[in-house]
C-alpha positions as CSV (number, residue, x, y, z in Angstrom):
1,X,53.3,186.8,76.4
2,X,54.9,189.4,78.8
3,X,56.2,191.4,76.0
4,X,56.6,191.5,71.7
5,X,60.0,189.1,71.4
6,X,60.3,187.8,74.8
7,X,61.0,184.2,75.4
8,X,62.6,181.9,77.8
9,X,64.1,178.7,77.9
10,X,62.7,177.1,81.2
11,X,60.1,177.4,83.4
12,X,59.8,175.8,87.2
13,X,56.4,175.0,88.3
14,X,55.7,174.1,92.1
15,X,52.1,173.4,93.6
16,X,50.6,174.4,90.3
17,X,52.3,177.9,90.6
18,X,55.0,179.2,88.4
19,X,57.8,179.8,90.9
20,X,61.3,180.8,88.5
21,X,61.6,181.8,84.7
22,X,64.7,182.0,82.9
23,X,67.6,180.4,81.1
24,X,67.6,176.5,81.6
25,X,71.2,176.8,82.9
26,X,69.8,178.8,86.0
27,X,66.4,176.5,86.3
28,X,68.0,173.6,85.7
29,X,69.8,174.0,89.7
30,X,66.6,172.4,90.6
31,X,66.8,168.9,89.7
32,X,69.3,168.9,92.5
33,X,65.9,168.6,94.6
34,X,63.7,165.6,95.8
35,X,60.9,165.3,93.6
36,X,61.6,167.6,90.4
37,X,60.6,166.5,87.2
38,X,62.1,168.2,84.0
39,X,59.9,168.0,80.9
40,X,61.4,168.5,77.6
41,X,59.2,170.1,75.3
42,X,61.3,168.4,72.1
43,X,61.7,171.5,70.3
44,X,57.7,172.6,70.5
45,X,56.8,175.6,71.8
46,X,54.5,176.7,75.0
47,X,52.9,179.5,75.5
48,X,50.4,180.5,78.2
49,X,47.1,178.2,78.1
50,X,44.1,179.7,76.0
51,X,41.2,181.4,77.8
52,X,38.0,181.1,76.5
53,X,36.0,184.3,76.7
54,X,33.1,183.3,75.3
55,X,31.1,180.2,75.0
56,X,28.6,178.0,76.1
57,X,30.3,174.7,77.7
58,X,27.3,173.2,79.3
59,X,25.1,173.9,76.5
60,X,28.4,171.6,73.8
61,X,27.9,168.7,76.6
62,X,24.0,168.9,75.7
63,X,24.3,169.0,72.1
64,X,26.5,166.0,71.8
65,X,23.9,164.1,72.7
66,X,21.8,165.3,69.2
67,X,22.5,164.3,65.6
68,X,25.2,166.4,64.2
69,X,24.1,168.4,61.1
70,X,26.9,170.4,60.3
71,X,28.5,168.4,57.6
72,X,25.0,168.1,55.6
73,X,24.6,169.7,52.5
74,X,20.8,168.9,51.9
75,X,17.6,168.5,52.9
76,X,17.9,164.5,52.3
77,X,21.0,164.3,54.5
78,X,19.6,166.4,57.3
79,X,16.2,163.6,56.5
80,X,19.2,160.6,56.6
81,X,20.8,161.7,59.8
82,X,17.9,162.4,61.7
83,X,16.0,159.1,60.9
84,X,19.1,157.0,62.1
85,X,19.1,159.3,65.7
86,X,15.3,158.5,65.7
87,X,16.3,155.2,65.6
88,X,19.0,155.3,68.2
89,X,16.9,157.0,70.6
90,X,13.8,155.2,70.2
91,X,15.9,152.0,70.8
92,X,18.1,153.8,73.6
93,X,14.2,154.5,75.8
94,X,13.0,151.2,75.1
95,X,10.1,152.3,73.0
96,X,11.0,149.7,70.0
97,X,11.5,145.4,70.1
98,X,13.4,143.4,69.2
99,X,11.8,143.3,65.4
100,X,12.3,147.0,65.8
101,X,7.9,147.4,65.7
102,X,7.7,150.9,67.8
103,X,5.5,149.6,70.9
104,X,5.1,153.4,72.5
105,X,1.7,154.3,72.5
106,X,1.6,158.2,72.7
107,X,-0.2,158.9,76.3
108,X,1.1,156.0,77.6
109,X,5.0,156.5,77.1
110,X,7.2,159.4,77.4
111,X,6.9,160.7,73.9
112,X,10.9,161.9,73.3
113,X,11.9,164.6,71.6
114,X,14.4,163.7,68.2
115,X,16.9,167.1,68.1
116,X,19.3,168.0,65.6
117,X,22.3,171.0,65.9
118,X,24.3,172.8,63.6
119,X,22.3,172.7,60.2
120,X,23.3,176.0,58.2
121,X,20.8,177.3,55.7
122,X,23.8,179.4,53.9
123,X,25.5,176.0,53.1
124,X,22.3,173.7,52.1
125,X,21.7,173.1,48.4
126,X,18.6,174.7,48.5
127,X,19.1,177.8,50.0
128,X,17.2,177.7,52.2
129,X,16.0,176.5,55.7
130,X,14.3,173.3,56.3
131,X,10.1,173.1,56.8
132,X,7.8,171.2,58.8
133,X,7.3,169.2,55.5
134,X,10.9,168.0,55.3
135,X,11.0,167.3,59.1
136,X,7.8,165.2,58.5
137,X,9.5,162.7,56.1
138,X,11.9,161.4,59.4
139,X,8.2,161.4,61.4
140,X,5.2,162.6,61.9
141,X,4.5,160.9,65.7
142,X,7.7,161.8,67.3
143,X,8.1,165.5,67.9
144,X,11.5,166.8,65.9
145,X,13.3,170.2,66.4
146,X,16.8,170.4,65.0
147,X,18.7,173.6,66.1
148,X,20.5,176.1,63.1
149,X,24.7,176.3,64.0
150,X,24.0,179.8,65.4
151,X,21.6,178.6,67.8
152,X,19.1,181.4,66.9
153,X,16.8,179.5,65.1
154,X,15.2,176.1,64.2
155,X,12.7,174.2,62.3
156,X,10.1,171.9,64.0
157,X,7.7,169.0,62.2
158,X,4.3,169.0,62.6
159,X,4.2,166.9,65.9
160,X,6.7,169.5,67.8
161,X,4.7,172.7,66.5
162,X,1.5,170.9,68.3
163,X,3.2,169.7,71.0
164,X,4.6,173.3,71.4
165,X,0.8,174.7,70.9
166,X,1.9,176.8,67.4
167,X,-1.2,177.2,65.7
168,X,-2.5,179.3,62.8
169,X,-3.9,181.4,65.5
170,X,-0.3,182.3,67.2
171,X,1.2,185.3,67.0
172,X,4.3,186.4,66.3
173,X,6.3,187.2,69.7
174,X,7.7,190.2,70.4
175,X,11.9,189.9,68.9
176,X,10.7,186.9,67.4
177,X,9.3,185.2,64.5
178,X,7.2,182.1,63.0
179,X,7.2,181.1,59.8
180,X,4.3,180.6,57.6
181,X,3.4,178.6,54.9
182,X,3.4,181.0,51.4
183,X,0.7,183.0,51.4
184,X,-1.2,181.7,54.4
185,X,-1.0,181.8,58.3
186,X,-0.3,178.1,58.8
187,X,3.2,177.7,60.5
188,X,5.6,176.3,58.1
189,X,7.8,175.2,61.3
190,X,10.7,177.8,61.3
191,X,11.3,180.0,64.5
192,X,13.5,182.3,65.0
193,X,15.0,184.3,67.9
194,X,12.4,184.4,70.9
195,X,9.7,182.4,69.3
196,X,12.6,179.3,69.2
197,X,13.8,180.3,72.5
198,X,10.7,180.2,74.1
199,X,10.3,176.2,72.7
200,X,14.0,174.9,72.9
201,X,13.7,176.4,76.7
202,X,10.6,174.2,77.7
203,X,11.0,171.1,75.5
204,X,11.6,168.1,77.3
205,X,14.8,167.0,75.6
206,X,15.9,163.1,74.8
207,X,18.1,162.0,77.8
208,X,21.5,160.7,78.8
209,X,24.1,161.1,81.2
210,X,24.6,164.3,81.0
211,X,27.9,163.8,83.1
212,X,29.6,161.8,80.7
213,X,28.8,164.3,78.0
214,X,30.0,167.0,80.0
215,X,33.6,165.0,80.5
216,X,33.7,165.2,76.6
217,X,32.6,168.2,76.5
218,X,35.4,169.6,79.0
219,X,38.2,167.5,77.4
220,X,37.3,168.9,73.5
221,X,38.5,172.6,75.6
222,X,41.4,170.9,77.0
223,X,42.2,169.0,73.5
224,X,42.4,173.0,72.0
225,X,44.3,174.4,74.7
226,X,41.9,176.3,76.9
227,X,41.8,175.6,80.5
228,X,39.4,178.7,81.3
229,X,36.5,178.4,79.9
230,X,32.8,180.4,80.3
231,X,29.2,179.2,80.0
232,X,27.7,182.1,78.6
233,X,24.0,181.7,79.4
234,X,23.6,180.2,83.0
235,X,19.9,179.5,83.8
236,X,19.3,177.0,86.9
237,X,19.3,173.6,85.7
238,X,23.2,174.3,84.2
239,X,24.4,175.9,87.4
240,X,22.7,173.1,89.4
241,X,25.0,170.9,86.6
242,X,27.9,172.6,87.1
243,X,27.7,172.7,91.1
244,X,27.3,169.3,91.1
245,X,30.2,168.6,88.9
246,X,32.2,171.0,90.9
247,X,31.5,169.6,94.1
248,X,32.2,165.9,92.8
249,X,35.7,167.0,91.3
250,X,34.6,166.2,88.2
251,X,34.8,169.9,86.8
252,X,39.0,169.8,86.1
253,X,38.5,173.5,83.6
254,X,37.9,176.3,85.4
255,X,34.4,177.7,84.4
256,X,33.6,181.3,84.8
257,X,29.4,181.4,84.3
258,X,27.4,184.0,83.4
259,X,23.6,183.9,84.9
260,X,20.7,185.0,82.7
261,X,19.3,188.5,83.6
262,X,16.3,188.3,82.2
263,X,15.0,185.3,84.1
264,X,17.6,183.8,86.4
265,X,19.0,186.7,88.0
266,X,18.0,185.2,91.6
267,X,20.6,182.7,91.2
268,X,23.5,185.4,92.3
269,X,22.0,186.2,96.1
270,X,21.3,182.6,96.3
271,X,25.2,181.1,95.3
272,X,27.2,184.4,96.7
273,X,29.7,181.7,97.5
274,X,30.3,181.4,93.7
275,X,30.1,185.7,93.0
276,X,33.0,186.7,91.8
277,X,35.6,184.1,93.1
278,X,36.2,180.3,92.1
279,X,34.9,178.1,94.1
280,X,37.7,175.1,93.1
281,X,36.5,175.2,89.8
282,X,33.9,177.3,89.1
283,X,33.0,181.0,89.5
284,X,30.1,183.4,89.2
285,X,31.4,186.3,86.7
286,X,28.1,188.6,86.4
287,X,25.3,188.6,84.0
288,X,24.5,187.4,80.4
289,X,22.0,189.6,78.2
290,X,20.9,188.8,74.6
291,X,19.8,192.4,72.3
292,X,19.5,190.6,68.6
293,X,20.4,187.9,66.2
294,X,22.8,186.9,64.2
295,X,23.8,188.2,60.8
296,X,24.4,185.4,59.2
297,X,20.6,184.6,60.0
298,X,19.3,188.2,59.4
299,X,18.2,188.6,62.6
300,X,20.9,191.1,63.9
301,X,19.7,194.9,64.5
302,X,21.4,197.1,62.0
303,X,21.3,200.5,61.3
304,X,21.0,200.0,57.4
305,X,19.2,197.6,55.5
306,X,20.1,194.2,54.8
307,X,20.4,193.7,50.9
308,X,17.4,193.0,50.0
309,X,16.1,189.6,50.0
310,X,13.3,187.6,48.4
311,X,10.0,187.9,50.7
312,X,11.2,190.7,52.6
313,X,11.2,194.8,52.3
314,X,13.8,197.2,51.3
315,X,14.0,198.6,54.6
316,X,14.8,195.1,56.6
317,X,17.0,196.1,59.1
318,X,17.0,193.0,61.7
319,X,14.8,193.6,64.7
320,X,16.0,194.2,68.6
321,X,14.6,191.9,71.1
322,X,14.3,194.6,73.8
323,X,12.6,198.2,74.0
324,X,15.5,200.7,75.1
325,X,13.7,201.2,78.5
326,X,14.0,197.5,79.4
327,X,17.9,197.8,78.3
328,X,18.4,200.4,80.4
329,X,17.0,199.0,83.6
330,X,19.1,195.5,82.6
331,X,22.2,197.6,82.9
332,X,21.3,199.5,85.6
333,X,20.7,196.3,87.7
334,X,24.0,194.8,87.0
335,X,25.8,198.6,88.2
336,X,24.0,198.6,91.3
337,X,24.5,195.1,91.9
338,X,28.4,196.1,90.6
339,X,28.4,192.7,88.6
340,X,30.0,192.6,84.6
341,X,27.5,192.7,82.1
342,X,28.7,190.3,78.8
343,X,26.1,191.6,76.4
344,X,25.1,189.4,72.9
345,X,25.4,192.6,70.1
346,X,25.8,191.3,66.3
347,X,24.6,194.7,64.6
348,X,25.8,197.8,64.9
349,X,21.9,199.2,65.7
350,X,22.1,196.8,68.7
351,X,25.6,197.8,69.4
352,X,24.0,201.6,69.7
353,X,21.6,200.5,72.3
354,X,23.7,198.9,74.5
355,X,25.8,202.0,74.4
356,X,23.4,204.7,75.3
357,X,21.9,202.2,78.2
358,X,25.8,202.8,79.0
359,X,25.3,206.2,80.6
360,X,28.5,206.3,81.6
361,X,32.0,204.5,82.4
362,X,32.2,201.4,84.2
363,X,34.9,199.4,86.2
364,X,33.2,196.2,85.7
365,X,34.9,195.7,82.4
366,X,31.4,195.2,80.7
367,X,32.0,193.1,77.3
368,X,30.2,193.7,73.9
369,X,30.0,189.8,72.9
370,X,30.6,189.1,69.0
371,X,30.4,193.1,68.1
372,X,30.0,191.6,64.1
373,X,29.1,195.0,63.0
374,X,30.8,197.3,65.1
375,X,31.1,200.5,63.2
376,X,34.6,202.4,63.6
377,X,32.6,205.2,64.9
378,X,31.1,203.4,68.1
379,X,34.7,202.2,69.3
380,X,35.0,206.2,71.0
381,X,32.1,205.2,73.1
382,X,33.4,201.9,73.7
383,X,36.9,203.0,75.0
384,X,35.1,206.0,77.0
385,X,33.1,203.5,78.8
386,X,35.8,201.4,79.2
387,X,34.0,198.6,77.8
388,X,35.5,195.0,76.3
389,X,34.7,193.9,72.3
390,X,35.0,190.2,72.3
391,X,35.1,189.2,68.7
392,X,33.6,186.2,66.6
393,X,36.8,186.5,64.3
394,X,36.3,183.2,62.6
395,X,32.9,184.7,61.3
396,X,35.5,186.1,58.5
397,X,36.2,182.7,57.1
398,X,32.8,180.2,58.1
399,X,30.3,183.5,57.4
400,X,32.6,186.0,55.5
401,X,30.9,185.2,52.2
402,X,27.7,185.0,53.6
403,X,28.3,188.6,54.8
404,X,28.7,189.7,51.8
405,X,25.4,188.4,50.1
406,X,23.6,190.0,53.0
407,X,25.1,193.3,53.8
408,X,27.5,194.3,51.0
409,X,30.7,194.1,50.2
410,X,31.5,197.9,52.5
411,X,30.1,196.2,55.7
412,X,31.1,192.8,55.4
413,X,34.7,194.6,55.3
414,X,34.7,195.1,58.4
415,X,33.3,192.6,59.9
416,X,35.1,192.1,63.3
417,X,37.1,195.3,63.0
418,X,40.0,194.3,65.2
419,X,42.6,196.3,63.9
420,X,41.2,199.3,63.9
421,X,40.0,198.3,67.6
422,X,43.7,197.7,68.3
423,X,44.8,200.8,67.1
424,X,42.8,202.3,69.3
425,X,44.5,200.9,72.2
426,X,41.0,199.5,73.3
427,X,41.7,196.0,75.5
428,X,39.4,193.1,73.3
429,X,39.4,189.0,73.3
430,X,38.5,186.5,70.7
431,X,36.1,183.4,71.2
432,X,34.2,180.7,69.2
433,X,31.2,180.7,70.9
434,X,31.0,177.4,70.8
435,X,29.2,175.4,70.1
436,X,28.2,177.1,67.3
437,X,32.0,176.4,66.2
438,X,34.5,174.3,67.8
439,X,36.6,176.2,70.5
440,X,39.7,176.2,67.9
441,X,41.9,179.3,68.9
442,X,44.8,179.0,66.2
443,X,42.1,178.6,63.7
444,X,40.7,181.9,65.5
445,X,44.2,183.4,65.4
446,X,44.5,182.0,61.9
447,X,41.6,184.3,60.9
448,X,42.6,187.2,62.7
449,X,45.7,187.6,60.9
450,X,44.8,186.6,57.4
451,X,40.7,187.4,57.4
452,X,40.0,185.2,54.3
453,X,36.8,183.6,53.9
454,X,35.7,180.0,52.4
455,X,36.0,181.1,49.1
456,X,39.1,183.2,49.5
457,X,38.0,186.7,49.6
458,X,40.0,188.9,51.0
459,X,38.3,191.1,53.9
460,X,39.6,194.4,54.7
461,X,43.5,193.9,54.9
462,X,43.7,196.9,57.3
463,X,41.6,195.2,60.4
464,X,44.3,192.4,60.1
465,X,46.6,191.7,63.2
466,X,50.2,191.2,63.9
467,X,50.1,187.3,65.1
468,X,51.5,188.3,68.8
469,X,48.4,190.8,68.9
470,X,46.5,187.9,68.2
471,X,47.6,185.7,70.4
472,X,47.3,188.5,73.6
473,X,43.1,188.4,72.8
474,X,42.9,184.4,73.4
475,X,45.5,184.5,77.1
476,X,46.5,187.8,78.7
477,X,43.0,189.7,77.2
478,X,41.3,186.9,78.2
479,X,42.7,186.7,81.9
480,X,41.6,191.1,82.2
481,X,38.4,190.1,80.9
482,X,37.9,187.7,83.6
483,X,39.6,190.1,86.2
484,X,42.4,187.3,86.2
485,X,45.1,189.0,84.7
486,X,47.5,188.8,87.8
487,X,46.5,184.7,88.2
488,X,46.6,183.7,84.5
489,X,47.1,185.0,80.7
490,X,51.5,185.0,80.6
491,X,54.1,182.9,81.7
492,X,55.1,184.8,84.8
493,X,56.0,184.0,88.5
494,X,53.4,183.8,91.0
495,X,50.8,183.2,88.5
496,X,48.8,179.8,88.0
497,X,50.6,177.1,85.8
498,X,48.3,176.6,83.1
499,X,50.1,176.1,79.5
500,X,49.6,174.7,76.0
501,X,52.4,172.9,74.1
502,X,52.0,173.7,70.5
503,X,54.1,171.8,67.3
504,X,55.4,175.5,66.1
505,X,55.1,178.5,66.9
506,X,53.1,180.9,65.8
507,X,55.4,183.8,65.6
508,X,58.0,181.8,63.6
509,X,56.0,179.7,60.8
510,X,54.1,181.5,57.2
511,X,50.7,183.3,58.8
512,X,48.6,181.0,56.2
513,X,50.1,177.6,58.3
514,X,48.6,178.7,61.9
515,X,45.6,176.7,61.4
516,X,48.0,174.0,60.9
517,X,50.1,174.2,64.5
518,X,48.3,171.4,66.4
519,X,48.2,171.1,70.4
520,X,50.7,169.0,71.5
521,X,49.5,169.3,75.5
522,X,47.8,170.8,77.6
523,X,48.3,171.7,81.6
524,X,46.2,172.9,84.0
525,X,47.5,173.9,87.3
526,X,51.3,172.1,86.9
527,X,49.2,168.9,86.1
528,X,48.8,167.1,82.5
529,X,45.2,167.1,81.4
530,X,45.4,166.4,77.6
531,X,48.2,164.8,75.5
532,X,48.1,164.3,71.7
533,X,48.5,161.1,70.6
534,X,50.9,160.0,68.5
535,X,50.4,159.5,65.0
C-alpha cells in the first residue's frame, strides 16, 4: 500500500516492528538466526491491517448483551425475541423460581430493564416503527426499550415511558422528538434523536460482565482485520471501562477514543496521560460532536425536503440538534484546546453548519463523520479547511434503496460521493460505524467499488473507486486520520507490524467477489491475535 502495483514477497518482523522488505531470496538470510520464524502465507495475500476510523467499540461490547433484532422482519418476531430475553434475564437476576412464577415485587427488587438493538423500520413488514402497544404484548411490568440499528431512535412500552417520566404533559425536546398516539398527545413510545438520548443515557441497563463482552467485542475487530479501532462517543463510565481494561492488559486493539464535548469534555485535563498518545493500548484522539440524524431515519438536516411522507409537511427537511452559536463555540473549544474534532453530519444542511463554524483551516485534521449527503459543492470548503470525509459507504447497499424512497433518485445518487471526493485529491477513510453494522471492511470496499444496493440498483457509477483507492481509506487514510501514518497504514520499515492475511486479493479477483475474500489472520504488533478456522 506504498504505491498502485507495488508488492513484495517477504517481510521480516522483529519486536513487533517491520525491520526488512523485499524479495524472499534477500529476507530469507534470516533464518540463519536464533529464533526466526518464517510463516508461509500458502499463496494468500497480506496487506497492511485495517483501521477503523469510525465506530463505537465499547458501546458493540454493550449491545451484545441485548436481544439482537436485526434479522426480524415483524412486529411478532421483534414480540418473539424479546419475550425469550425477558425470560433469560429475569432468570439470569434471580427474579423467577424454579416453576418459573416471577417472585420480584416492583419496590422491593431491582426492576431490570429488557433492551433490544438493531430493529429497522425500513425492513419490517409493516412499515413502520414499533409502539408502546407492540412492546406491551412482551410486558407491561418490566420496563422495555429496544434500540433502531442506527442508534438514533427507539420505542419504549408503557412501563419504560413512566419509568422515564414521558407523560402527555412532556414536551418535545429541543433536536428531538416523541411520538404520539394519532390525533392525541399521549406518547405512542417512539423517540427519536435527543428525546431517546436523553433516556438510553440514564436507564439503568440489565447487567453482565461487561469484560467478557468487551473480549468479544474486541475479537469480532480482530476476526475482520482491524487492529485500530475508535470509540466514537467516550462519556466517563466507557473511559473508566476502557482504562481499566487497559491497565489489566486485557485491551490487545489499539483504541483511539473520542470524549463527548457536550458533556464530558472534563475528562481530557483529567487523563492528559491518554491526550494524544497511546498509553499501551489506548489513546485520547480529541472530541466527538453529534449535529443531526440519520437519513435513513429522517432525522438528518438537509437543505431540501425529504419526499414527502405520510403525517409530515412538504417542507420536512430533518431538524439540527444545535443552534449555529452553540456550533461555533464547540469548534472553537476544540481549536483552542488544539484537539481534532470528528463531527456526526448525515445531511448536507448539517454538513453547511459545521463548515461555516469552520472559520478557517485547521491542522488538527478535523473529520466530517458519515458525510451521507455531502453535496459536490461543499468538498471546496472541505479541502480549504483541510478537513477529513469519513464515509458510511455501505449505506449504498443496506440503505441505498431506502435513500431513494426518501430523498429521490438525484440525491440518493450520490450518496457517499467518494469519487468525486477523490478526484479532488481530498484525503477521506471509510468505516461501519459499528455497531450499527458489523466492522466488515471488504464488504465496505465491496461497496465502494460497485455502489449497488439490496435490490440491485445501480448508484451513480461515477462516485465508484478503483479497488486500490479503496483499500488506501480502510489502512494508510485511516493511519493520517489518526496522525499515525508514519507508525501504521503500509507495509513499510520502521512502522508497527500489524497485518491481515486475506484468501485473495483484492486487486486480482472480479470487483463483485470482494465481499467474498475472507480473513484468513490477523496480527497485531508481530503477534497472532485471530486465525480462521478451518473449514
Amino acid at each position: 500500500m506504498e504505491e498502485e502495483g507495488r508488492q513484495v514477497e517477504a517481510v521480516y518482523v522483529e519486536d513487533g516492528k517491520i525491520k526488512e522488505v523485499g524479495s524472499f531470496d534477500k529476507l530469507k538470510e534470516f533464518e540463519k538466526e536464533k529464533d526466526v520464524q518464517r510463516i508461509d502465507l500458502h499463496g494468500y495475500t497480506m496487506l497492511p491491517a485495517f483501521i477503523d476510523s469510525h465506530s463505537h467499540i465499547v458501546e458493540l461490547a454493550a449491545i451484545l448483551r441485548f436481544g439482537q433484532l436485526n434479522m426480524a422482519m415483524n412486529f411478532q418476531e421483534i414480540v418473539k425475541i424479546m419475550k425469550e430475553k425477558k425470560e433469560q434475564i429475569l432468570l439470569e437476576q434471580g427474579q423467577k423460581n424454579k416453576e418459573g412464577r416471577e417472585e420480584r415485587e416492583e419496590g422491593q427488587a431491582k426492576v431490570p430493564w429488557i433492551i433490544g438493538f438493531g430493529y429497522d423500520h425500513n425492513l419490517l413488514k409493516e412499515g413502520r416503527h414499533p409502539d408502546k402497544f407492540v412492546l406491551d404484548e412482551i410486558a407491561k411490568d418490566v420496563p422495555i426499550l429496544i434500540i433502531h440499528a442506527s442508534g438514533h431512535m427507539g420505542v419504549l412500552n408503557s412501563k419504560g415511558l413512566a419509568l422515564a417520566g414521558i407523560t402527555k404533559e412532556t414536551k418535545d425536546p429541543i433536536g428531538g422528538k416523541i411520538g404520539r398516539v394519532s390525533g392525541g398527545s399521549e406518547p405512542n413510545g417512539y423517540l427519536e434523536e435527543s428525546a431517546f438520548m436523553k433516556v438510553a443515557s440514564h436507564m439503568e441497563e440489565e447487567g453482565g460482565d461487561i469484560v467478557s463482552f468487551f473480549q468479544k467485542a474486541q475479537n469480532i475487530y480482530f476476526q475482520y482485520g482491524i487492529t485500530t479501532a475508535q470509540d466514537g462517543l467516550t462519556k466517563e463510565g466507557g473511559l473508566k471501562l476502557l482504562k481499566q481494561l487497559n491497565e489489566n492488559d486485557i485491551l490487545k486493539i489499539d483504541v483511539v477514543s473520542y470524549i463527548d464535548i457536550k458533556d464530558s469534555s472534563h475528562l481530557i485535563k483529567e487523563n492528559e496521560e491518554y491526550e494524544k498518545r497511546y498509553k499501551k493500548h489506548l489513546k485520547i484522539g480529541g472530541y466527538k460532536l453529534f449535529l443531526d440524524g440519520s437519513p435513513q431515519g429522517r432525522t438528518a438536516w438537509l437543505s431540501k425536503p425529504y419526499v414527502k411522507q405520510e403525517g409530515q409537511d412538504s417542507d420536512y427537511c430533518g431538524y439540527p440538534i444545535y443552534a449555529t452559536e452553540q456550533v461555533e463555540e464547540f469548534v472553537r473549544k476544540a481549536k483552542e484546546e488544539e484537539l481534532q474534532l470528528l463531527t456526526h453530519c448525515n445531511g448536507d444542511r448539517a454538513i453547511d453548519q459545521l463548515l461555516e463554524a469552520q472559520k478557517e483551516p485547521s491542522t488538527m485534521r478535523n473529520v466530517i463523520i458519515h458525510a451521507q449527503t455531502m453535496r459536490l459543492d461543499q468538498l471546496e470548503k472541505v479541502k480549504y479547511d483541510k478537513m477529513i470525509p469519513s464515509y458510511f459507504v455501505a449505506h449504498v447497499y443496506y440503505w441505498g434503496d431506502t435513500h431513494i424512497k426518501n430523498l429521490g433518485m438525484e440525491r440518493a445518487n450520490k450518496i457517499s460521493p467518494a469519487g468525486s471526493t477523490e478526484k479532488k485529491d481530498i484525503i477521506f477513510t471509510f468505516h461501519q460505524d459499528t455497531p450499527v453494522i458489523l466492522p466488515n471492511m471488504l464488504e465496505t470496499i465491496w461497496c465502494a467499488v460497485n455502489r449497488k444496493t439490496r435490490d440491485g440498483v445501480l448508484l451513480d457509477q461515477e462516485e465508484c473507486l478503483s479497488v486500490y483507492d479503496a483499500l488506501k481509506a480502510v489502512t494508510i487514510n485511516g493511519a493520517y486520520q489518526y496522525f499515525e501514518e508514519e507508525e501504521k497504514g503500509t507495509i513499510s520499515i520502521g512502522k508497527r507490524a500489524d497485518f491481515v492475511i486475506l484468501s485473495d486479493n483484492p486487486l486480482d479477483i472480479e470487483k463483485e467477489s470482494i465481499k467474498d475474500i475472507k480473513v484468513m489472520a490477523t496480527y497485531k504488533d508481530g503477534e497472532l491475535v485471530y486465525q480462521k478456522e478451518e473449514e
